[in-house]
LUMROZA-993147 format. One line per field, with one value per residue: residue number from 1; residue in one letter; x, y, z of N, C-alpha, C in turn. Coordinates in nm, 3 decimals. Example, Ala and Ser with C-alpha at 12.3 -4.5 7.8 and 13.67 -1.06 7.14 Angstrom:
2
nr: 1; 2
rest: A; S
nu: 1.319; 1.285
nv: -0.569; -0.225
nw: 0.780; 0.708
cau: 1.230; 1.367
cav: -0.450; -0.106
caw: 0.780; 0.714
cu: 1.320; 1.290
cv: -0.330; 0.003
cw: 0.780; 0.787
# end
This chain:
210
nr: 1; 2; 3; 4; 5; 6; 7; 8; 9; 10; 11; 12; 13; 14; 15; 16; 17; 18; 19; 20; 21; 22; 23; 24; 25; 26; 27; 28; 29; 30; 31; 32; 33; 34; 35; 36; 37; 38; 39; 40; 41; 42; 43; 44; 45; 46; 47; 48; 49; 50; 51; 52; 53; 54; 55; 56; 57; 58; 59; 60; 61; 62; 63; 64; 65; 66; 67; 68; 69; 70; 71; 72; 73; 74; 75; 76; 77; 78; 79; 80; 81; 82; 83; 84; 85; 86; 87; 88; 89; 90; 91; 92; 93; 94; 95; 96; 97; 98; 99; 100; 101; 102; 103; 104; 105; 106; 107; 108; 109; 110; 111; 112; 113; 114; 115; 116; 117; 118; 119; 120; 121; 122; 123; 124; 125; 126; 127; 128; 129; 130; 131; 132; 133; 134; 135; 136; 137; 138; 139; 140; 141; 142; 143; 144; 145; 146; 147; 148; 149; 150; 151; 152; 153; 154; 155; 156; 157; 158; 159; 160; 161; 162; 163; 164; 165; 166; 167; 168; 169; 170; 171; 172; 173; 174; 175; 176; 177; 178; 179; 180; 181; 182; 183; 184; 185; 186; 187; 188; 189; 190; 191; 192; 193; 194; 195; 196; 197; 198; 199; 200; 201; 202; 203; 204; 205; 206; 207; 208; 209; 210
rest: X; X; X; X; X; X; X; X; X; X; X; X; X; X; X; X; X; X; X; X; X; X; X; X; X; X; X; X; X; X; X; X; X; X; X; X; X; X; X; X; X; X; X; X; X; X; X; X; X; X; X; X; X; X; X; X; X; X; X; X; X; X; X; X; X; X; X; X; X; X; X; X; X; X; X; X; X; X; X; X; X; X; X; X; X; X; X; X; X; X; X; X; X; X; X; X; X; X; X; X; X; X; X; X; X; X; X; X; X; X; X; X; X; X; X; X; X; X; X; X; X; X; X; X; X; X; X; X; X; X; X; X; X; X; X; X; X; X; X; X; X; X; X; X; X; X; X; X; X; X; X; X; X; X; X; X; X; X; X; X; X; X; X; X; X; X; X; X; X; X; X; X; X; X; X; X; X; X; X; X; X; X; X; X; X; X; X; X; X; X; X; X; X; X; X; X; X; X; X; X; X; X; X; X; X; X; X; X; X; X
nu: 18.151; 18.018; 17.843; 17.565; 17.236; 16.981; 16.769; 16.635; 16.358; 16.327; 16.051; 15.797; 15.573; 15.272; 15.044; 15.110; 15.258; 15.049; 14.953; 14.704; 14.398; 14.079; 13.895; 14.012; 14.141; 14.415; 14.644; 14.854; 14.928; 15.167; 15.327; 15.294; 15.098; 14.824; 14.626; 14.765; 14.901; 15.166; 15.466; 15.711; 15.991; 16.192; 16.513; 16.452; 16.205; 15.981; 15.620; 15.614; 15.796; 15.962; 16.001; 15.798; 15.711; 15.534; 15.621; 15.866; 15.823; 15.687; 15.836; 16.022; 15.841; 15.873; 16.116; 16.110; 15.911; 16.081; 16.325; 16.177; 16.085; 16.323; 16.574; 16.492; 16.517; 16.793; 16.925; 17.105; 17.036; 17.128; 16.958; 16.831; 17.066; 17.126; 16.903; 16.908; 17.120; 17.109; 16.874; 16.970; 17.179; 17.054; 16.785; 16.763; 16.669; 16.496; 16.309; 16.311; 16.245; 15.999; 15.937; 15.765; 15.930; 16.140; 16.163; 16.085; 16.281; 16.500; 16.413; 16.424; 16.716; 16.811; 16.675; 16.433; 16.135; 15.843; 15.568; 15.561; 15.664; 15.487; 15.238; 15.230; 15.331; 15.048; 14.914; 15.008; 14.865; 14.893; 14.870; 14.708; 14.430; 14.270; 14.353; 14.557; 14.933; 15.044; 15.312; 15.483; 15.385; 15.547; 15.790; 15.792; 15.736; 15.957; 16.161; 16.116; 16.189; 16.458; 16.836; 16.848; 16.758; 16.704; 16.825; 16.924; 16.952; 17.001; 17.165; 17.379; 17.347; 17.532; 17.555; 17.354; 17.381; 17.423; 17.637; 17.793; 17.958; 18.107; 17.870; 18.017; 18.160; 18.431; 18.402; 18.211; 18.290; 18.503; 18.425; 18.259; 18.397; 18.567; 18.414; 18.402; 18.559; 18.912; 19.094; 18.827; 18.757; 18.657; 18.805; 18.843; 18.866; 19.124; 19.250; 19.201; 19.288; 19.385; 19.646; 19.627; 19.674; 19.415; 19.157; 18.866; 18.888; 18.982; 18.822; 18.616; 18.698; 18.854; 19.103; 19.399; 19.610; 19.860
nv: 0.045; 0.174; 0.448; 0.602; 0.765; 1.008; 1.172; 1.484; 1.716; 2.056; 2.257; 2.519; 2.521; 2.635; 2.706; 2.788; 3.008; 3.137; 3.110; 3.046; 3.143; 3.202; 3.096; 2.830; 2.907; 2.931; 3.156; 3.209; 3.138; 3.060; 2.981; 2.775; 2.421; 2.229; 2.383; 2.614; 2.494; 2.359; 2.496; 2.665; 2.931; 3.102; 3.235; 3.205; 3.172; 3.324; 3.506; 3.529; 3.371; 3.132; 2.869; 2.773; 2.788; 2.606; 2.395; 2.326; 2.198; 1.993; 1.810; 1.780; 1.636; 1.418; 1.298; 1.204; 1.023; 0.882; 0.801; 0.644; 0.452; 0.302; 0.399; 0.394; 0.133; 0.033; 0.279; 0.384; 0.421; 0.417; 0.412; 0.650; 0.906; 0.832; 0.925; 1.238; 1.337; 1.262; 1.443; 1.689; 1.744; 1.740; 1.789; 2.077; 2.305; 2.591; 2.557; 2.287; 2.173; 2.033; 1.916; 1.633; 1.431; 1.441; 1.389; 1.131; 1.025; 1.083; 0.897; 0.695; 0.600; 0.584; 0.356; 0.361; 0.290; 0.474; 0.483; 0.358; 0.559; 0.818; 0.654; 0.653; 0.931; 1.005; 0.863; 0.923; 1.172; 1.338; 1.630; 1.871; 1.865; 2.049; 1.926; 1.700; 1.617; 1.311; 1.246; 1.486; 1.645; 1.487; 1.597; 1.836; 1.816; 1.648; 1.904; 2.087; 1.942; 1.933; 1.999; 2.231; 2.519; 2.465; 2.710; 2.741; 2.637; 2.345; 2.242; 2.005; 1.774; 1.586; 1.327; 1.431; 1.686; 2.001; 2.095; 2.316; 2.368; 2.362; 2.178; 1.935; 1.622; 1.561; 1.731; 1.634; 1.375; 1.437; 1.580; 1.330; 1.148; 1.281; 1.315; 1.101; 0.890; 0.885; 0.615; 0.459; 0.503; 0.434; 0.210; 0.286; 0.615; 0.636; 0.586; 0.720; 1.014; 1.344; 1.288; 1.176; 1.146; 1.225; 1.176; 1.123; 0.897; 0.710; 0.714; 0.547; 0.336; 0.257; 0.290; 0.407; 0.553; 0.608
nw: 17.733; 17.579; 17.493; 17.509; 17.300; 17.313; 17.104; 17.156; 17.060; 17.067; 17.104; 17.109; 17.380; 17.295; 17.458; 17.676; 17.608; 17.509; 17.235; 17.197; 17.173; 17.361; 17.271; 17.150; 16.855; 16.674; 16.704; 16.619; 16.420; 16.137; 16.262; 16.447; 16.534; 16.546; 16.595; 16.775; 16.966; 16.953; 16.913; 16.708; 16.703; 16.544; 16.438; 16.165; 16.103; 16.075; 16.054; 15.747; 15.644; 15.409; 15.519; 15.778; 16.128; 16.203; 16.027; 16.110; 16.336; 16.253; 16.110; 16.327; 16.469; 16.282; 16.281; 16.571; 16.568; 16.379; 16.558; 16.777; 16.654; 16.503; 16.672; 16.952; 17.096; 17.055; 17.133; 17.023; 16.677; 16.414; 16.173; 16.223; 16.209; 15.979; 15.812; 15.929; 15.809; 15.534; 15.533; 15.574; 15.378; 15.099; 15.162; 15.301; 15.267; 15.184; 14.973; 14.963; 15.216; 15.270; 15.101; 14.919; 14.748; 14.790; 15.123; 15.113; 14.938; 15.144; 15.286; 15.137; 15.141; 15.403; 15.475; 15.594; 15.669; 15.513; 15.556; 15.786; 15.944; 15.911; 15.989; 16.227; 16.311; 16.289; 16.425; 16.708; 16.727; 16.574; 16.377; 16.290; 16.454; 16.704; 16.918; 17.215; 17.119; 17.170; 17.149; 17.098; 17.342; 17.532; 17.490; 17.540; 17.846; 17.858; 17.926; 18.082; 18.292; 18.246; 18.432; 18.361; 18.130; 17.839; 17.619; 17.367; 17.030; 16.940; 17.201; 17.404; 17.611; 17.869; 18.045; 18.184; 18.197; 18.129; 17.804; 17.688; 17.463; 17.165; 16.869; 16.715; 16.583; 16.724; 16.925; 17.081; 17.123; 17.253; 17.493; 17.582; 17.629; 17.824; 18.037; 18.188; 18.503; 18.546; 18.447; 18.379; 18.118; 17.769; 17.552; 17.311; 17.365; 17.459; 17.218; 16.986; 17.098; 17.100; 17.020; 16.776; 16.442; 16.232; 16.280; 16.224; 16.040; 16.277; 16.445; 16.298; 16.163; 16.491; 16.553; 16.594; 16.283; 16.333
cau: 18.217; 17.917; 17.800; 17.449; 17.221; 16.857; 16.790; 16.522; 16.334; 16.290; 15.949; 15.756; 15.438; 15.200; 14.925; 15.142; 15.307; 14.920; 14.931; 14.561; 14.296; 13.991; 13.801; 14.068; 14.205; 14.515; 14.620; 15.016; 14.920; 15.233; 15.465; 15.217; 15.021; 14.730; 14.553; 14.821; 14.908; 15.297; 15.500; 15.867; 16.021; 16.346; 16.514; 16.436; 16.059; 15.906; 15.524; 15.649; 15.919; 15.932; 15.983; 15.708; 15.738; 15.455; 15.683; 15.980; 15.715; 15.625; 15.964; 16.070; 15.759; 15.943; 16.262; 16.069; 15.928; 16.215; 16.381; 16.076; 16.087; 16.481; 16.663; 16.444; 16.535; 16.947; 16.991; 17.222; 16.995; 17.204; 16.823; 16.803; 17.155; 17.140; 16.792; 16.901; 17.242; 17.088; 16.789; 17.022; 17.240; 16.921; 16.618; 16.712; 16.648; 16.349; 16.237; 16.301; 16.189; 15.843; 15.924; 15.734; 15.963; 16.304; 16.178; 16.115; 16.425; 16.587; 16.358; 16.514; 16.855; 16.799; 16.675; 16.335; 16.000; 15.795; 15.452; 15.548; 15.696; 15.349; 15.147; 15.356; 15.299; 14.933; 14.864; 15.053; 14.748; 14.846; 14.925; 14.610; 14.362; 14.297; 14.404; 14.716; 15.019; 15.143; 15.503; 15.516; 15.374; 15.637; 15.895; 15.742; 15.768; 16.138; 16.231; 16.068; 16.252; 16.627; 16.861; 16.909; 16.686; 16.787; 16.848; 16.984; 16.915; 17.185; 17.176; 17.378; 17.402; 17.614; 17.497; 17.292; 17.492; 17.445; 17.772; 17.864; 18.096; 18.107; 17.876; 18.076; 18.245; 18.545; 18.424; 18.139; 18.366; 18.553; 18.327; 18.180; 18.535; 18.642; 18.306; 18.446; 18.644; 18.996; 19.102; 18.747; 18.697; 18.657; 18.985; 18.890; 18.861; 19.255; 19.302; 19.186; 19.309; 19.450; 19.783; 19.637; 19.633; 19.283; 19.023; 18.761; 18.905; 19.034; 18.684; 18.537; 18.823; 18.817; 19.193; 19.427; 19.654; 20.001
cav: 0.074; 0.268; 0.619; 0.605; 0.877; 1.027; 1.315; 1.550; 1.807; 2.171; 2.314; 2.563; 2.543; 2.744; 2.727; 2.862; 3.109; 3.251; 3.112; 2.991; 3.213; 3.157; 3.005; 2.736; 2.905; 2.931; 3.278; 3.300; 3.125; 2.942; 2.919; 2.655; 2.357; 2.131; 2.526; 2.711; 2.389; 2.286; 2.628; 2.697; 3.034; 3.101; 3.328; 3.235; 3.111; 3.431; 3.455; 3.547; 3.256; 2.996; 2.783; 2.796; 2.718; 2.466; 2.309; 2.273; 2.147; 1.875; 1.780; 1.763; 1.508; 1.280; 1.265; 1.167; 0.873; 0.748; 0.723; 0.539; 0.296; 0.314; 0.375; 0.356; -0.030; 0.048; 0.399; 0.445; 0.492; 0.467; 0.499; 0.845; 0.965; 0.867; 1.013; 1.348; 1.361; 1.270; 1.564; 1.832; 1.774; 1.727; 1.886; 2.136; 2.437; 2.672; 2.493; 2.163; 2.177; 1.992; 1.847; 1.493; 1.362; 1.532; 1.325; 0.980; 0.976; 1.058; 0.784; 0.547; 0.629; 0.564; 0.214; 0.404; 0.236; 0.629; 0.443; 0.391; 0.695; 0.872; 0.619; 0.732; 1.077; 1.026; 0.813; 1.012; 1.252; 1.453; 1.766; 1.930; 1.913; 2.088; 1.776; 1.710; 1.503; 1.254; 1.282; 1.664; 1.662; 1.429; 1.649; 1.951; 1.751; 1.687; 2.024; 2.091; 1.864; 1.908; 2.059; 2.385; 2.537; 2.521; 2.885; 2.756; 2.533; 2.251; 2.166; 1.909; 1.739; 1.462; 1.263; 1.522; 1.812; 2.090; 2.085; 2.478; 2.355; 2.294; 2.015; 1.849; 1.476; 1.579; 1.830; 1.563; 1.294; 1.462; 1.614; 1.220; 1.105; 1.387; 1.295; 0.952; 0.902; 0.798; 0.478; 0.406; 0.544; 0.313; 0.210; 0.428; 0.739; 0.629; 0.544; 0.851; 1.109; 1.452; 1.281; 1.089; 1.190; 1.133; 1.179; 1.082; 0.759; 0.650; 0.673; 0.461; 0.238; 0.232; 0.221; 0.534; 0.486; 0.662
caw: 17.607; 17.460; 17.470; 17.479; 17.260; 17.268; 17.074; 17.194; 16.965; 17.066; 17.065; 17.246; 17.472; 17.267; 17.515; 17.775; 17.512; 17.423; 17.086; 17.119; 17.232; 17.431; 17.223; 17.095; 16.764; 16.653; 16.654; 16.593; 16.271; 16.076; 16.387; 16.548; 16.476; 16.619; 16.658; 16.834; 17.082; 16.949; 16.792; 16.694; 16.626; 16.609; 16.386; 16.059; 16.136; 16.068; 16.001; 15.630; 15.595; 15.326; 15.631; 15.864; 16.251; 16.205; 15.931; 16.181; 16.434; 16.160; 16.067; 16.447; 16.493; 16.167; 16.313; 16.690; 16.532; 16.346; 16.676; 16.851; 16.534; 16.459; 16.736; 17.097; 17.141; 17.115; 17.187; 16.877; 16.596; 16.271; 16.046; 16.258; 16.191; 15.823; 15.768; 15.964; 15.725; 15.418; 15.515; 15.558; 15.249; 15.033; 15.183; 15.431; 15.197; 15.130; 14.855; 14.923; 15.341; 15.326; 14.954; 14.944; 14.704; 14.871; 15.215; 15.040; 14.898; 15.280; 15.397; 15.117; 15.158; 15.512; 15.508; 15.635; 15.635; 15.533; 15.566; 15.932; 16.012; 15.863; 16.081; 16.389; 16.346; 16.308; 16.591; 16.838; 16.762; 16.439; 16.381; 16.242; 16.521; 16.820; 17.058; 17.249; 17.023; 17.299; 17.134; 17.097; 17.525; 17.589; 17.445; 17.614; 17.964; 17.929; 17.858; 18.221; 18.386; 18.256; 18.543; 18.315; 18.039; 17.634; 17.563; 17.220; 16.929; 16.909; 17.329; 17.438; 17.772; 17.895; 18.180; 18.248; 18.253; 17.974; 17.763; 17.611; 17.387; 16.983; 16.872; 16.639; 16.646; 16.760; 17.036; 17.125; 17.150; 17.395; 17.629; 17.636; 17.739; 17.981; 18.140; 18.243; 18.538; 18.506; 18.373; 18.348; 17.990; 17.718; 17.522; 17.208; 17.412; 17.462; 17.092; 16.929; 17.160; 17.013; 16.968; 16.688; 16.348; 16.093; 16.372; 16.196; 16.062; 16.383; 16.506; 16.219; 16.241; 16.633; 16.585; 16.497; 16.189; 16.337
cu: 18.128; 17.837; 17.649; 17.340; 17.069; 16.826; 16.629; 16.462; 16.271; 16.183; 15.878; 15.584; 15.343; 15.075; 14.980; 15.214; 15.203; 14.908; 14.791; 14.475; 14.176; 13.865; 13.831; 14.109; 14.346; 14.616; 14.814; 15.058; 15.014; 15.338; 15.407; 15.175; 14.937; 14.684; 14.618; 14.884; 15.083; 15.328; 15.647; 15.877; 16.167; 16.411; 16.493; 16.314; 15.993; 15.771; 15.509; 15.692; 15.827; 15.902; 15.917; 15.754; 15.673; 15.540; 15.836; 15.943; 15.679; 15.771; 16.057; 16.007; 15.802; 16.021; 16.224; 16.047; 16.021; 16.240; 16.309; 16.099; 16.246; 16.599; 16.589; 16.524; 16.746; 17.011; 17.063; 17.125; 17.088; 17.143; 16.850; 16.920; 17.159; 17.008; 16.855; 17.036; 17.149; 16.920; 16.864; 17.125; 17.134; 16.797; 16.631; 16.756; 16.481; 16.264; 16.180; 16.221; 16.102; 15.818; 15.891; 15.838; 16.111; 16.247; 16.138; 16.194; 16.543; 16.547; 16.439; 16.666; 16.894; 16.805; 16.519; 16.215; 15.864; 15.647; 15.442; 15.576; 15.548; 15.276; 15.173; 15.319; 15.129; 14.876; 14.915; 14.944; 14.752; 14.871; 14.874; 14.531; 14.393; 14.289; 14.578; 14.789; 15.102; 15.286; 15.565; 15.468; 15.491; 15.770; 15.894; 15.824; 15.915; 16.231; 16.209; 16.161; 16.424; 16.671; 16.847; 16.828; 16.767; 16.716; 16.884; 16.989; 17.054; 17.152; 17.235; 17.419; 17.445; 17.637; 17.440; 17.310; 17.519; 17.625; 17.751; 17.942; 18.026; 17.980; 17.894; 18.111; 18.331; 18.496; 18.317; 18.235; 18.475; 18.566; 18.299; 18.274; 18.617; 18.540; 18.343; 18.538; 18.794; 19.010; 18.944; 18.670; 18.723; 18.790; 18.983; 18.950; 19.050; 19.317; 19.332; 19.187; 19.326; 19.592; 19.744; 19.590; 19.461; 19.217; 18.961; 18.763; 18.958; 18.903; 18.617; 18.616; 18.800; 18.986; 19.295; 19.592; 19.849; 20.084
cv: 0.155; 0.403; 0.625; 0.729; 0.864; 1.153; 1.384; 1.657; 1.915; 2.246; 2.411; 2.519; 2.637; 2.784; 2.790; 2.967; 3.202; 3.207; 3.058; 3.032; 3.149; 3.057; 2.834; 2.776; 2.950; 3.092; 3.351; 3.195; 3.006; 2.941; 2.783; 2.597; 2.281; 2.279; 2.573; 2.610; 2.409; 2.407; 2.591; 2.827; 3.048; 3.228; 3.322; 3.155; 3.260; 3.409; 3.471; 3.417; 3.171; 2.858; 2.799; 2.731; 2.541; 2.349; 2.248; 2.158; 1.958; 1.807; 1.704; 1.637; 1.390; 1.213; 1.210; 1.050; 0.802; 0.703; 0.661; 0.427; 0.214; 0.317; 0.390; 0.268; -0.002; 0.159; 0.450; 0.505; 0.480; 0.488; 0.645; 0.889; 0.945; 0.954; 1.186; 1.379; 1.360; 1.401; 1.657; 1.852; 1.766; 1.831; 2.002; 2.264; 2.508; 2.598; 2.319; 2.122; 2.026; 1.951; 1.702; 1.399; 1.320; 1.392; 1.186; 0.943; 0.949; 0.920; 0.650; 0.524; 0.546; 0.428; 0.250; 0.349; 0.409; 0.616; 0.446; 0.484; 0.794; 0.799; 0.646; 0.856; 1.062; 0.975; 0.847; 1.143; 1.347; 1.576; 1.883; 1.958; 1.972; 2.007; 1.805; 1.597; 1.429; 1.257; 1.391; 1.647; 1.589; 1.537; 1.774; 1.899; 1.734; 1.790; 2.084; 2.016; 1.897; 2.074; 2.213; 2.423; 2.545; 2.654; 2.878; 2.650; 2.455; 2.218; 2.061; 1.859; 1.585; 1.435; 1.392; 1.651; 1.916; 2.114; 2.237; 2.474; 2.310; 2.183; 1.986; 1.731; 1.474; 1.645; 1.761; 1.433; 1.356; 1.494; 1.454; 1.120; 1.127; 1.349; 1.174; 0.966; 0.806; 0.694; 0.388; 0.454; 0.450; 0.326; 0.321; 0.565; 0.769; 0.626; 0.664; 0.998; 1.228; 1.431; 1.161; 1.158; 1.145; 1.108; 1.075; 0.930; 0.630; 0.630; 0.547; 0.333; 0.147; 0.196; 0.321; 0.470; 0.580; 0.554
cw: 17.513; 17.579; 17.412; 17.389; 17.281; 17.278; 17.113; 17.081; 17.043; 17.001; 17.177; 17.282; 17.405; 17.346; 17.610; 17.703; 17.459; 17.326; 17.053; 17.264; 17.312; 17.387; 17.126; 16.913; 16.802; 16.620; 16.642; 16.456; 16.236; 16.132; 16.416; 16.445; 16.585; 16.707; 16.774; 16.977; 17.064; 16.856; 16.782; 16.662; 16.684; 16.466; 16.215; 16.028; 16.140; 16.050; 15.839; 15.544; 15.500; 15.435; 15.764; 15.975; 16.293; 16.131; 16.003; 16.286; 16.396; 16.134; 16.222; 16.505; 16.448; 16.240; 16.501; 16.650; 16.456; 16.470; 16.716; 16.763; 16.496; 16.569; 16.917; 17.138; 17.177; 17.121; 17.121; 16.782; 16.469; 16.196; 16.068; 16.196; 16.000; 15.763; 15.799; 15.859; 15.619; 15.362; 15.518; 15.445; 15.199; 15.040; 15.290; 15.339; 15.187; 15.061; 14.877; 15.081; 15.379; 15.149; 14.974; 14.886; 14.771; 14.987; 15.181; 15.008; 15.023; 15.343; 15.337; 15.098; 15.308; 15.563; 15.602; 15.600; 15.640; 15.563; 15.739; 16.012; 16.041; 16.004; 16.210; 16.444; 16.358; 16.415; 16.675; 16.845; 16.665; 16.485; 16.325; 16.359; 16.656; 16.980; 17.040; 17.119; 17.166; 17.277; 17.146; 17.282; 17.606; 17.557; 17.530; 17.791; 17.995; 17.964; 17.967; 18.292; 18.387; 18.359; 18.473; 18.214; 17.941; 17.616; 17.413; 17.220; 16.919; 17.087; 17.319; 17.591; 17.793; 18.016; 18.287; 18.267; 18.120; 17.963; 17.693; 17.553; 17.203; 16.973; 16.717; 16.705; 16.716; 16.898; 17.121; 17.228; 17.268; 17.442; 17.683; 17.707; 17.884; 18.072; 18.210; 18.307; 18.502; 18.499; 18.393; 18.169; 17.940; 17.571; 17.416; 17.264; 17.447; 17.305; 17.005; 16.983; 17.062; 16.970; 16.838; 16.552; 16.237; 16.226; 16.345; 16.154; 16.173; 16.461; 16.432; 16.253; 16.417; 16.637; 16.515; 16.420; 16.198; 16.308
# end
């Protein structure tokens, strides 16, 4: 009856990308961090930008340990999903990005402990020196392994199987249905079909209101 989740974060390999020279600096600057080890660029990660690659890099690390702290144990996550909502209405601007006050407020909105998040990121190895981050290598490692490479930001795959479709609720929800063989889906996936009006409350619900 459940639809299991674990979200991955998109980063590149900067040691296999060149981003750190022979002598261990950092030499593609404010894409990377931990001296040219963990980068992002994508199209609005310039070495100009208000929003630096390193700063997506850092942000991508947050939202790793919530889940380890928040949602590892049951695969749902509702801290993660309210932190990642209440960062992109709020803080996911120029200005506000890498605002201390902006991500305290996501953390207490959240129901977020920000002391442990912090200690999380730092004991996975930080994001200053020139050492590996065991969370950022782990992330690296999966990204190796899945059957198909992410060509694009957003990826989702369902039971393994890159999905090319929308990701929204609606277009999530049913890819994660169609994936189930017949009469083994679970009753919502019957409840809230396309013959039911108010989607979204038929999901919350778990029960559509025709």
């Amino acid at each position: 009856e459940f639809a299991y989740f674990t979200p991955h974060m998109y980063i590149y390999d900067g040691i296999k990308s060149g981003c750190q020279d022979y002598a261990g600096n950092n030499i593609c600057y404010s894409l990377c961090t931990n001296n040219g080890r963990y980068c992002f660029s994508g199209p609005d990660t310039k070495l100009d930008s208000v929003i630096t690659g390193a700063d997506v890099v850092k942000e991508s690390l947050r939202r790793i340990c919530i889940w380890k702290h928040y949602g590892e144990s049951d695969r749902v996550g509702n801290e993660w999903w309210d932190y990642v909502a209440q960062f992109i209405e709020h803080c996911d601007y120029p200005d506000l990005f890498t605002d201390e006050s902006c991500l305290t407020n996501c953390f207490s909105k959240a129901n977020i402990d920000g002391d442990l998040i912090e200690n999380c990121m730092s004991d996975s190895g930080g994001l200053e020196a020139n050492s590996p981050n065991a969370l950022l290598d782990n992330e690296i490692e999966m990204q190796a392994k899945v059957s198909r490479p992410i060509g694009t930001q957003g990826a989702l795959f369902i039971n393994d199987v890159f999905d090319k479709g929308e990701i929204s609720v609606n277009a999530v929800f049913t890819a994660v249905c169609n994936g189930r063989l017949r009469q083994t889906e679970p009753e919502i996936c019957k409840e809230c079909d396309d013959g039911c009006d108010g989607f979204n409350q038929c999901i919350a619900e778990k029960k559509c209101k025709n």
